[in-house]
C-alpha positions as CSV (number, residue, x, y, z in Angstrom):
1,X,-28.1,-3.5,45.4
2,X,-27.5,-0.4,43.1
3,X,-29.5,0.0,40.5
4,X,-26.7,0.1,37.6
5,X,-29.6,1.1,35.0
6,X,-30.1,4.6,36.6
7,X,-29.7,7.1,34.3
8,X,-27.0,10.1,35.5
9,X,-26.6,13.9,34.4
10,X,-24.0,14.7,31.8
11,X,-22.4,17.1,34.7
12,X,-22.9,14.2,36.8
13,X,-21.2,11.8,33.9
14,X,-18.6,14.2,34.0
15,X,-17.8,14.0,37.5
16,X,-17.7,10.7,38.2
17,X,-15.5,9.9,35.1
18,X,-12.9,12.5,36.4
19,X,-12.9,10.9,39.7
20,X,-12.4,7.4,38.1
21,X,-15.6,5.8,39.8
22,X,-16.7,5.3,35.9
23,X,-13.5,3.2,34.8
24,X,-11.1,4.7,32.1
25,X,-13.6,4.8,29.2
26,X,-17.5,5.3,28.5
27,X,-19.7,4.8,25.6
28,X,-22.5,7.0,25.1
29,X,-24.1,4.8,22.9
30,X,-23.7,1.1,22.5
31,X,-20.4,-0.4,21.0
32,X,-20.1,-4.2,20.0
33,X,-16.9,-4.0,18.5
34,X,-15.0,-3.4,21.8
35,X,-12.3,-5.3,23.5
36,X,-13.8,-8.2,25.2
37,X,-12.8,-6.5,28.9
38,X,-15.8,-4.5,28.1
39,X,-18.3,-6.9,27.5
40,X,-20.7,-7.7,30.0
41,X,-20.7,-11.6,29.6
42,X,-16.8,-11.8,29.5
43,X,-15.6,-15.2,28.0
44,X,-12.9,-15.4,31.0
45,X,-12.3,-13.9,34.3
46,X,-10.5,-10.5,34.6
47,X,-6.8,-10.8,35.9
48,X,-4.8,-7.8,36.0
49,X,-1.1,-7.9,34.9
50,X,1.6,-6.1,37.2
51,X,4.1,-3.5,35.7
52,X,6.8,-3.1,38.0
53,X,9.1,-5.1,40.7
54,X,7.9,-4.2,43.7
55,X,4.2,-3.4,43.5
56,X,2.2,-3.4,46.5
57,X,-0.9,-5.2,47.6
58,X,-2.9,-3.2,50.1
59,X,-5.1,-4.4,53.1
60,X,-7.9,-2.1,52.2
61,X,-8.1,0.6,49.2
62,X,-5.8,2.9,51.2
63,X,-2.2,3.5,50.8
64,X,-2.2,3.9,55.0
65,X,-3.5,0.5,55.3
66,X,-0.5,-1.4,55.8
67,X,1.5,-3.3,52.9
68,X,0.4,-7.1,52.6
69,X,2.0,-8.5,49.4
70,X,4.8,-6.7,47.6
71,X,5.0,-8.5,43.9
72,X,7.0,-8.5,40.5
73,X,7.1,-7.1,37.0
74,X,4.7,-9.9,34.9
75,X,2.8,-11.4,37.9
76,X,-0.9,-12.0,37.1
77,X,-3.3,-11.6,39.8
78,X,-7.4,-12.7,40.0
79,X,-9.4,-9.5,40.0
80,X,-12.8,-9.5,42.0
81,X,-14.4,-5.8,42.0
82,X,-13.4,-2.7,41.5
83,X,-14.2,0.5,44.0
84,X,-13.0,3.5,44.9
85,X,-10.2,4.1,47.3
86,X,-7.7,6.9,48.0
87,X,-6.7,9.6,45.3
88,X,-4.2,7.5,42.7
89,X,-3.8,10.4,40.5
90,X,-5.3,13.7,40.1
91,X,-8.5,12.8,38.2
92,X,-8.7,9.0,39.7
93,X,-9.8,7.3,43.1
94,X,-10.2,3.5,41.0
95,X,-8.6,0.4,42.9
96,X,-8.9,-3.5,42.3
97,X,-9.7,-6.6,44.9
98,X,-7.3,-8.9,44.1
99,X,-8.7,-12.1,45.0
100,X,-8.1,-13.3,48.4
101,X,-5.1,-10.9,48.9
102,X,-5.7,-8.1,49.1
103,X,-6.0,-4.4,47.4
104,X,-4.4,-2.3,44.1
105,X,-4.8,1.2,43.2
106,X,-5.6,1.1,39.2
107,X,-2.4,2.4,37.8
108,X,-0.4,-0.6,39.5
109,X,-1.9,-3.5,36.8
110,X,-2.8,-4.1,33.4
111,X,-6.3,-5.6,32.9
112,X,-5.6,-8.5,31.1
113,X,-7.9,-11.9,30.3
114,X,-6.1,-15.4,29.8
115,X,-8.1,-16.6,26.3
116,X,-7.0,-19.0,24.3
117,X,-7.9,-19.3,20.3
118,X,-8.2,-21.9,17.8
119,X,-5.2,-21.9,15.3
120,X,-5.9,-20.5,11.7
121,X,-5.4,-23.1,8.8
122,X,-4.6,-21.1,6.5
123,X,-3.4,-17.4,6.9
124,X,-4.1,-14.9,3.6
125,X,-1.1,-14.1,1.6
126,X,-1.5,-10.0,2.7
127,X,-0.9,-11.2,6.4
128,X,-4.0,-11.0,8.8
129,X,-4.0,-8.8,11.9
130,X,-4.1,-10.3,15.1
131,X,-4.1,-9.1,18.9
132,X,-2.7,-11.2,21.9
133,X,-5.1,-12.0,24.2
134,X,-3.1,-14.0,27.2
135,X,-1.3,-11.4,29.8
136,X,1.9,-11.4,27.9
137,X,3.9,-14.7,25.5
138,X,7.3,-15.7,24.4
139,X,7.5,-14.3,20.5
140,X,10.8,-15.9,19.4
141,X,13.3,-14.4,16.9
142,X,13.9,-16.6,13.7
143,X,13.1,-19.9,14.9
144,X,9.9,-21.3,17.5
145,X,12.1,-23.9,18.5
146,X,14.9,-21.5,19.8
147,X,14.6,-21.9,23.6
148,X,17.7,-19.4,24.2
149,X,16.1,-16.6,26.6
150,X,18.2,-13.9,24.6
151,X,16.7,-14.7,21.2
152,X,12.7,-13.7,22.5
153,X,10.6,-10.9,23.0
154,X,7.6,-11.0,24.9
155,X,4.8,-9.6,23.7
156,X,1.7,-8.2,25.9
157,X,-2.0,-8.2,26.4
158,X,-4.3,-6.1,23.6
159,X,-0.8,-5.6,21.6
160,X,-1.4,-6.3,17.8
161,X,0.7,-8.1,15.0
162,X,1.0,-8.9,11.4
163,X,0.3,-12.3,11.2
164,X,2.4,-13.4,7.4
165,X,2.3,-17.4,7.8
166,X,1.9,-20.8,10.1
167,X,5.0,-23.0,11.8
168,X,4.2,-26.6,13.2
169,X,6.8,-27.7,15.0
170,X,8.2,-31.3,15.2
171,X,5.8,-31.4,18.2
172,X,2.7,-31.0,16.4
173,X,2.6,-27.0,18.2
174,X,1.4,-24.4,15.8
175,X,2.9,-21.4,15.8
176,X,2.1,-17.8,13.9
177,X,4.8,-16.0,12.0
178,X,5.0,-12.6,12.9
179,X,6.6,-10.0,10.9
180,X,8.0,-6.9,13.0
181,X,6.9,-3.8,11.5
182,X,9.8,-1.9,12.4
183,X,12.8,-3.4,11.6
184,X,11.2,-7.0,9.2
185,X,12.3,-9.0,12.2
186,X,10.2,-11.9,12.1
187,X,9.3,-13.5,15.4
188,X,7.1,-16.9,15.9
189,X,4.3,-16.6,18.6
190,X,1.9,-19.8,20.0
191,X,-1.2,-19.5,18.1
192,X,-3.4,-20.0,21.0
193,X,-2.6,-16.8,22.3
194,X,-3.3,-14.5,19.2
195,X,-7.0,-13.6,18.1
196,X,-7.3,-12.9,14.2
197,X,-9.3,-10.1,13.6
198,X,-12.3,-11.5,11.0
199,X,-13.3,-8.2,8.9
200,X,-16.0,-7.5,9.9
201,X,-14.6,-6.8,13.8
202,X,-12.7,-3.8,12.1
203,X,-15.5,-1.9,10.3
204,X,-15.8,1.7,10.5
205,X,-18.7,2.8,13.0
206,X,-20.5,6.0,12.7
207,X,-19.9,5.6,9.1
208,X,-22.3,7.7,7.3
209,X,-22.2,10.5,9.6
210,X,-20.3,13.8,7.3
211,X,-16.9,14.2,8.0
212,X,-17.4,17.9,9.0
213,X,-20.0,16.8,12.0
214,X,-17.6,14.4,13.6
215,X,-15.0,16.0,15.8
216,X,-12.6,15.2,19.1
217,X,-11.6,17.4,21.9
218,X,-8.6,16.9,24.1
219,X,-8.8,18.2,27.3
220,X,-5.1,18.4,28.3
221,X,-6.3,20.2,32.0
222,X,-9.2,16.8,32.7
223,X,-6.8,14.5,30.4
224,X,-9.8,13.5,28.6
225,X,-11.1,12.6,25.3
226,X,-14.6,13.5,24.1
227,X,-15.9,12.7,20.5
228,X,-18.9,14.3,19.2
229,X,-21.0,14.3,16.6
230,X,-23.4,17.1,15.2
231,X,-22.1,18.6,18.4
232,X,-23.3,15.8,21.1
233,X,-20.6,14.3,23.2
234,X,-21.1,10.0,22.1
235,X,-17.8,8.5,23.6
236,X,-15.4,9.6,26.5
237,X,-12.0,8.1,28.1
238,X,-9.7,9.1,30.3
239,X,-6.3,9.8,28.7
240,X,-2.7,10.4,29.3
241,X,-1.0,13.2,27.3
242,X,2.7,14.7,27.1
243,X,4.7,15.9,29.8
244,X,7.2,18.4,30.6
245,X,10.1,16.0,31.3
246,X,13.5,16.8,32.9
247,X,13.2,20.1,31.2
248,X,12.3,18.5,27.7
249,X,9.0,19.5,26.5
250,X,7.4,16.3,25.0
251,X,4.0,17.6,25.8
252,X,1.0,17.6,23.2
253,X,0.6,20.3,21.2
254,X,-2.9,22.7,21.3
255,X,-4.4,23.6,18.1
256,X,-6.7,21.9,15.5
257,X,-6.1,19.1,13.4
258,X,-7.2,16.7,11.2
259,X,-6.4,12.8,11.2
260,X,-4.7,12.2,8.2
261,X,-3.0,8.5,8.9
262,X,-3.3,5.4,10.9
263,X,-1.6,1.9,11.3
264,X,-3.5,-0.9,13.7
265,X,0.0,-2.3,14.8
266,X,3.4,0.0,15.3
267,X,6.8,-0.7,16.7
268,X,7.2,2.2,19.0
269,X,10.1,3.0,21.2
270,X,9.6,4.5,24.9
271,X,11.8,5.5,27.8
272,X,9.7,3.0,30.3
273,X,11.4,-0.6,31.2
274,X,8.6,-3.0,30.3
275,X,10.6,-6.2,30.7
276,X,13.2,-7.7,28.8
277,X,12.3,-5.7,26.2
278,X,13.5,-2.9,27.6
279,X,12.2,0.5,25.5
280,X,10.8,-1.3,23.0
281,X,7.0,-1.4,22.9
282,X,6.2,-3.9,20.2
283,X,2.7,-4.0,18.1
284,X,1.5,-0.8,19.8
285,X,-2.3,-0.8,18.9
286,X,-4.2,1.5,16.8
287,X,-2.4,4.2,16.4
288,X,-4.4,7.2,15.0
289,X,-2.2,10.1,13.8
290,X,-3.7,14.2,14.1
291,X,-0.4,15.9,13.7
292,X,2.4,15.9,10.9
293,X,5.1,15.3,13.8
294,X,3.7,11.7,14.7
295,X,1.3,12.5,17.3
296,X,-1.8,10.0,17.5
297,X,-4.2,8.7,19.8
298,X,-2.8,4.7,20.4
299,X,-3.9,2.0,22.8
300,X,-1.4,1.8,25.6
301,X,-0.2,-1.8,27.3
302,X,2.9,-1.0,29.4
303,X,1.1,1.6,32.0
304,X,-2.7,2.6,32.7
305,X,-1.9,5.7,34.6
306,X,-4.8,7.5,32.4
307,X,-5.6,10.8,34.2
308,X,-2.1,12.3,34.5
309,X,0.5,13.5,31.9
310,X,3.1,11.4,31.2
311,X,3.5,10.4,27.5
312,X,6.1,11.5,25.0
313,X,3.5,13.5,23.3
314,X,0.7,11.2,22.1
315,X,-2.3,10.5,23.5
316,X,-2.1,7.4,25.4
317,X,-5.7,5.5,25.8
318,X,-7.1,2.2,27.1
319,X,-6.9,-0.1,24.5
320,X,-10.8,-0.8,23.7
321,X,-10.8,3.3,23.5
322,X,-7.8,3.4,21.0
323,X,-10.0,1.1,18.6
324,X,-12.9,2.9,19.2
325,X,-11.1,6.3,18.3
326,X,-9.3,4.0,15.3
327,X,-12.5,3.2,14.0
328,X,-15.1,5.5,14.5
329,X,-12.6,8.6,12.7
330,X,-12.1,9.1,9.0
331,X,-10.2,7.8,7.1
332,X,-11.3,4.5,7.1
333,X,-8.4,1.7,6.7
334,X,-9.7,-1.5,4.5
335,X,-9.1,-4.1,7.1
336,X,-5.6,-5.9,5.7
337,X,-4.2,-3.1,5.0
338,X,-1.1,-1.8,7.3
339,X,-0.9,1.5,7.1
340,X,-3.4,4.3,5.0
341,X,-2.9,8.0,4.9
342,X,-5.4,11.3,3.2
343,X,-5.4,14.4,2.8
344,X,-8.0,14.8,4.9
345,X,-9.9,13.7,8.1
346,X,-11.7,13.9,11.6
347,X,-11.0,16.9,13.1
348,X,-9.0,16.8,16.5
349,X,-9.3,19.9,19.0
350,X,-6.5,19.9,21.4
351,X,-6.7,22.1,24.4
């Protein structure tokens, strides 16, 4: 068996990361605070979520190894290991075991867990911020006993939402009251599948460490993100960035910034089709802003094709890496509060 306590080079670190034999993200020094995917003793299995009609399952980690399975957009597979396979992108070779079926090249699935939580009592009159943590649920418009399929959304894995209130149904079912950050929409969720932050889960790290010796590079060419500080590298992920598209140039811009505003939660709009939700990319988590345009880093639920360029500008990340970014830079947001801007903060180096 490999000895997965063997210590590696940083030029070694840096290989295997580009290649994708490392996952998407990797702390250089310990991080509690992460997205439960991360943890080593994970309270459920790992399942991964499919994005599109269509995707394949492979008979081995090879797109010339014959087609066994071809699935749709929302099925939720078993995940068993994870290796390395054939080229997915340019800086990636990571692919899945689906359990007892077969093999998926990374970018095909969401990881996603199925955990259910025990419904708050009470929720504080400023709202509480909570992240859904089952593959993907029914948020219904205006009413939770509204079973018309046109009056839901559906909202996905790692996403995060203002919780403003509780519902109990005739039933005896408890459901949260969402409030839609966008429009004031207000949607009603099942409380078992949305995780309320406690405050101490969203406390700043690396929090007495100076502004000026705290920085972040953006590799645009390795589509990575490094951040330092006093000048050693302490976390990396993988990234997607902006891309030339059909002649439009939505790519991210080089040149040094500061982050000067974040939100946990955003309403964002995209060009993808996710679902019945079409463009719409509800409770888009931890969104970090650098630039005065709306450029951030943000955790990204409806594609993991980290490693290539294909964003509308922002920096798309793995979701435990958005947090990380969201709360290791400054300024630091006081836990209930939705949105917080400065003058000042981290430094961002985009190149």
């Amino acid at each position: 068996m490999e000895n997965k306590n063997r210590k590696i080079s940083r030029r070694n670190f840096l290989k295997y990361s580009m290649e994708g034999s490392l996952g998407s993200l990797f702390f250089l020094r310990p991080y509690l605070n992460s997205d439960p995917i991360t943890f080593i003793n994970p309270p459920s299995p790992l399942l991964g979520r499919v994005f599109h009609d269509d995707t394949v399952i492979y008979k081995a980690p090879s797109f010339s190894s014959g087609i066994k399975y071809h699935l749709k957009m929302n099925d939720v597979l078993p995940l068993e290991n994870q290796l390395i396979g054939d080229p997915v992108n340019e800086h990636s070779k990571l692919w899945y075991e689906v359990s007892g079926y077969g093999f998926m090249p990374a970018n095909s699935i969401q990881l996603v867990r199925q955990q259910l939580n025990n419904p708050r009592k009470q929720i504080n009159n400023r709202g509480e911020l909570g992240t859904i943590t089952v593959p993907f649920t029914q948020a219904w418009k205006a009413s939770s006993s509204n079973t018309d399929s046109e009056n839901y959304q559906l909202f996905f894995y790692g996403s995060n939402h203002w919780v403003k209130g509780i519902f109990i149904d005739e039933k005896g079912d408890t459901y949260y009251k969402i409030v839609e950050d966008r429009w004031g929409d207000v949607y009603y969720v099942t409380a078992q599948h949305i995780s309320i932050f406690e405050d101490n889960e969203l406390l700043p790290l690396a929090s007495k460490i100076p502004m000026a010796d705290k920085h972040i590079d953006v590799n645009i060419h390795d589509q990575m993100v490094i951040a330092y500080e006093y000048g050693k590298p302490v976390f990396m992920s993988q990234a997607s960035t902006g891309v030339l598209d059909d002649g439009t140039d939505l790519s991210t811009p080089p040149g040094e910034y500061e982050v000067t505003y974040k939100r946990p939660s955003r309403h964002m709009v995209h060009s993808d089709k996710i679902g019945i939700n079409d463009s719409e990319l509800y409770g888009v988590p931890w969104v970090t802003y650098f630039t005065n345009t709306g450029i951030a880093f943000h955790g990204t639920y409806w594609h993991s094709d980290f490693g290539i360029q294909r964003s509308h500008g922002c920096v798309n990340l793995p979701i435990p890496a958005a947090k990380w970014i969201y709360l290791w830079t400054q300024p630091t947001v006081p836990p209930r509060q939705d949105t917080y801007k400065s003058n000042h903060g981290t430094r961002v180096i985009v190149t």
